[in-house]
C-alpha positions as CSV (number, residue, x, y, z in Angstrom):
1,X,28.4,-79.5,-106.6
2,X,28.2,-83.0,-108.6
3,X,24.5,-83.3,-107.1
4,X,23.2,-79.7,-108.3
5,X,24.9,-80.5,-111.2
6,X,22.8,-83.9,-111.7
7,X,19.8,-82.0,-110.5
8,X,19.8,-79.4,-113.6
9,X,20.4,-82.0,-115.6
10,X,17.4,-84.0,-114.5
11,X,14.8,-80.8,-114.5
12,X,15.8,-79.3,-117.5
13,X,13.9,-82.1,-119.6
14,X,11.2,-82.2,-117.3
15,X,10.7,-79.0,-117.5
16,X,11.1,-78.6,-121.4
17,X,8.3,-81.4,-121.2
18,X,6.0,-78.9,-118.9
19,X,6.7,-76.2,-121.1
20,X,5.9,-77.5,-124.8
21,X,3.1,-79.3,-123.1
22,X,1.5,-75.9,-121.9
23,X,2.1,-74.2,-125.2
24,X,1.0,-76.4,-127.1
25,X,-2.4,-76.6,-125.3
26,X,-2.3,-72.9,-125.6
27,X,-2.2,-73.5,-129.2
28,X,-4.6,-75.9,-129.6
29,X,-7.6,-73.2,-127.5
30,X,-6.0,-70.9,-129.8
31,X,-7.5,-73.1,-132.5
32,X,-10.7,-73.2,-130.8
33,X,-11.0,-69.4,-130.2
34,X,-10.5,-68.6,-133.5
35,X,-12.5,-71.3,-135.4
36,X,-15.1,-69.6,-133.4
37,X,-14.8,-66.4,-134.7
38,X,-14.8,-67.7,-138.2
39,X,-18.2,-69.9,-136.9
40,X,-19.7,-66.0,-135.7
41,X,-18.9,-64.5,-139.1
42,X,-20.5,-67.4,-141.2
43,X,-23.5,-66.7,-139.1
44,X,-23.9,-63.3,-140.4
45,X,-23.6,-64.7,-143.6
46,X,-26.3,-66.8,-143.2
47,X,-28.1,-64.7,-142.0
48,X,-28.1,-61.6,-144.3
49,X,-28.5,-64.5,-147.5
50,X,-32.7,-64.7,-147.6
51,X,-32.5,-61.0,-147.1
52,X,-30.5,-60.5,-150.5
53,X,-32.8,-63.6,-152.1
54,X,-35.7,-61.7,-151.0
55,X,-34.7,-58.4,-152.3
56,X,-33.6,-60.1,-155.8
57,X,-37.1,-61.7,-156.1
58,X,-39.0,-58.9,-156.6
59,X,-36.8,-58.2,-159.4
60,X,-35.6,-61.6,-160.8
61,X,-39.2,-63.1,-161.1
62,X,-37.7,-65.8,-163.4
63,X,-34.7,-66.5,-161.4
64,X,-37.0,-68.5,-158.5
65,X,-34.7,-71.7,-159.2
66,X,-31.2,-70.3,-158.9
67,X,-32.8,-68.6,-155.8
68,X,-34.1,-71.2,-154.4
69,X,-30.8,-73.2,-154.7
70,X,-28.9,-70.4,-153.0
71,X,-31.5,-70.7,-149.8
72,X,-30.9,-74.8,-150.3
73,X,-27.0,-74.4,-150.2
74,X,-27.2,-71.8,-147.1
75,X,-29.5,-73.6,-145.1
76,X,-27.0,-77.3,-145.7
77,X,-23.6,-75.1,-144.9
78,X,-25.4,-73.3,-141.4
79,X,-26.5,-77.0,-140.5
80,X,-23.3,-77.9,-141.1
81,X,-21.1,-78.7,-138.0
82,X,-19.2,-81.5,-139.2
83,X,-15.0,-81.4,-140.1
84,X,-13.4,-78.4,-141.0
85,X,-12.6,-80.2,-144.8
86,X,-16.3,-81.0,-144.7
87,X,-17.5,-77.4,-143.9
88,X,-15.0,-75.8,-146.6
89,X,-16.4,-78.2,-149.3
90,X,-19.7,-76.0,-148.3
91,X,-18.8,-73.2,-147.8
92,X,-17.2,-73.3,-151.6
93,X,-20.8,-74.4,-153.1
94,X,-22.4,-71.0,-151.2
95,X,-19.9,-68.6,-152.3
96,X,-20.0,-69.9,-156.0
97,X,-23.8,-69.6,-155.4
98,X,-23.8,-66.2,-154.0
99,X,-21.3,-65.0,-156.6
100,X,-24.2,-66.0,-159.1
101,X,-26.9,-64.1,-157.1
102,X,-24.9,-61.2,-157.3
103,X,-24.3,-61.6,-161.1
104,X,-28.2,-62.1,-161.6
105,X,-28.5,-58.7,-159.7
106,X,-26.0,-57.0,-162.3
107,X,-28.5,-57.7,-164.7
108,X,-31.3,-55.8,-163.4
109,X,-30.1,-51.9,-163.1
110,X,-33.0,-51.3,-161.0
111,X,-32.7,-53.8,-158.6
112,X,-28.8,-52.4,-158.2
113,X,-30.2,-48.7,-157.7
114,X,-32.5,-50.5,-155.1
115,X,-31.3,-49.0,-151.3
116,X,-32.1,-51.9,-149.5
117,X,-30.0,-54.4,-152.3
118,X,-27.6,-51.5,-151.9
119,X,-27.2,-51.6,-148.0
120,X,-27.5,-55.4,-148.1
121,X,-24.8,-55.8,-150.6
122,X,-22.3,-53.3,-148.6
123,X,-23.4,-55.4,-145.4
124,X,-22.5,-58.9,-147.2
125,X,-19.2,-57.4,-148.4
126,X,-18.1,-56.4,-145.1
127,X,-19.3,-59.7,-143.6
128,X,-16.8,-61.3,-146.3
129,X,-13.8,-59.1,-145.2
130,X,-14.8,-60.1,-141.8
131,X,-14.6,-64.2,-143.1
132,X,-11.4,-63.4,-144.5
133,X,-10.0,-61.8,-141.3
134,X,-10.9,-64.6,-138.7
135,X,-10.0,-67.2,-141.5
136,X,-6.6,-65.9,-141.9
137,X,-6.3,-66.2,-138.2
138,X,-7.8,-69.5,-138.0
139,X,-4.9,-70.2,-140.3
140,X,-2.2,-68.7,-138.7
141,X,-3.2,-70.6,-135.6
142,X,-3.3,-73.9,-137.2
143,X,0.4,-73.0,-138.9
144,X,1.9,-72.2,-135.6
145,X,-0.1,-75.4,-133.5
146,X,1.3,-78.1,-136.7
147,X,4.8,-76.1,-136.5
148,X,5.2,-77.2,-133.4
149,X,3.7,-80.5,-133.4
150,X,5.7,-81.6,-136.8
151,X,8.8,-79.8,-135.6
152,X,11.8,-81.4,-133.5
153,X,11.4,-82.1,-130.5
154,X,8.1,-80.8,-129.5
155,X,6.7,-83.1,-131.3
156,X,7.8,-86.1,-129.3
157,X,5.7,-84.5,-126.8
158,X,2.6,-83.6,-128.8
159,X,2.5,-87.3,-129.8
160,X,3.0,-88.9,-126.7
161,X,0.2,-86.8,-125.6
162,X,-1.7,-87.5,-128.4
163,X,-2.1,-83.8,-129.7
164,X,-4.2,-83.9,-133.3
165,X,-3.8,-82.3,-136.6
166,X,-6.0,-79.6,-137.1
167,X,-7.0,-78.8,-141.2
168,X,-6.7,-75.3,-142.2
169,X,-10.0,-73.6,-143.6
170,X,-9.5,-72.7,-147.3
171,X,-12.9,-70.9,-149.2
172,X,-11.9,-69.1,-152.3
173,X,-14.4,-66.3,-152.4
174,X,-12.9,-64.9,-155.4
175,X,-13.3,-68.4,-157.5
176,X,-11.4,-68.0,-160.5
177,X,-14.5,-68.1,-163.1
178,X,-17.6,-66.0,-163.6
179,X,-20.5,-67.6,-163.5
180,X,-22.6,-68.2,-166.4
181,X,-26.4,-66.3,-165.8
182,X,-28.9,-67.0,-168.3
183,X,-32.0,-64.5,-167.9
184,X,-35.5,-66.1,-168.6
185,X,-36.7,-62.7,-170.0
């Protein structure tokens, strides 16, 4: 009985070390799943952006530097592969850049009755929604993975096996101030 009793006692760590090791590998693909789905939905973005700076040049004649920009500022954040703090000090620039395409298009009513502006603006919105899903996710993953590689005990494990911080991805679409359009009429 004293030897079963030993036996237990011996396994249960062991096997508390097996199991917090497993999840949080688990975790850690988690991560990697879902920064991948954030990764699919910035492509869209990227992709529907010289579609909107195309449509808005017909219209916005004199706005060829702001557009321009825009194109400059997508191109640098789809290039971008580098940390997740790097990409989200990007991604911020863009959005603050798109946010002033789409006030230069408020100022030209016929470009806003325009279908195609009109399908592409529906398309980016939903393509935003879709950023803000998978980010939330991404986030939730990261929580859960640094919950239980900063809580007790599991995180004796996760540093003896040299399990990393991950950065959560923070892009404010809705930036707190407009931004200022000045119309070369």
């Amino acid at each position: 009985m004293e030897l079963i009793i030993i036996a237990v006692i011996l396994l249960l760590p062991i096997i508390y070390v097996i199991v917090t090791y497993n999840t949080l590998v688990a975790l850690r693909n988690h991560i990697s799943e879902s920064w991948s789905d954030v990764d699919t939905e910035l492509q869209r973005r990227y992709e529907l952006i010289p579609n909107l700076v195309t449509t808005v040049k017909g219209y916005a004649k004199h706005e060829q530097e702001t557009l321009e920009h825009i194109i400059t500022l997508r191109n640098e954040c789809q290039a971008d592969r580098g940390s997740i703090h790097h990409q989200e000090g990007t991604e911020k620039k863009l959005v603050a850049g798109m946010q002033k395409l789409m006030a230069i298009a408020e100022a030209y009513p016929d470009l806003k009755a325009d279908q195609h502006f009109m399908q592409l603006q529906k398309e980016l919105v939903n393509t935003e929604n879709r950023i803000q899903a998978a980010r939330r996710f991404y986030n939730g993953n990261i929580r859960d993975y640094r919950n239980k590689t900063e809580a007790f005990p599991s995180n004796l494990i996760a540093n003896g096996f040299g399990f990393k911080p991950h950065d959560f991805f923070n892009v404010d679409p809705a930036m707190r101030e407009n931004p200022e359009v000045k119309l070369n009429n």
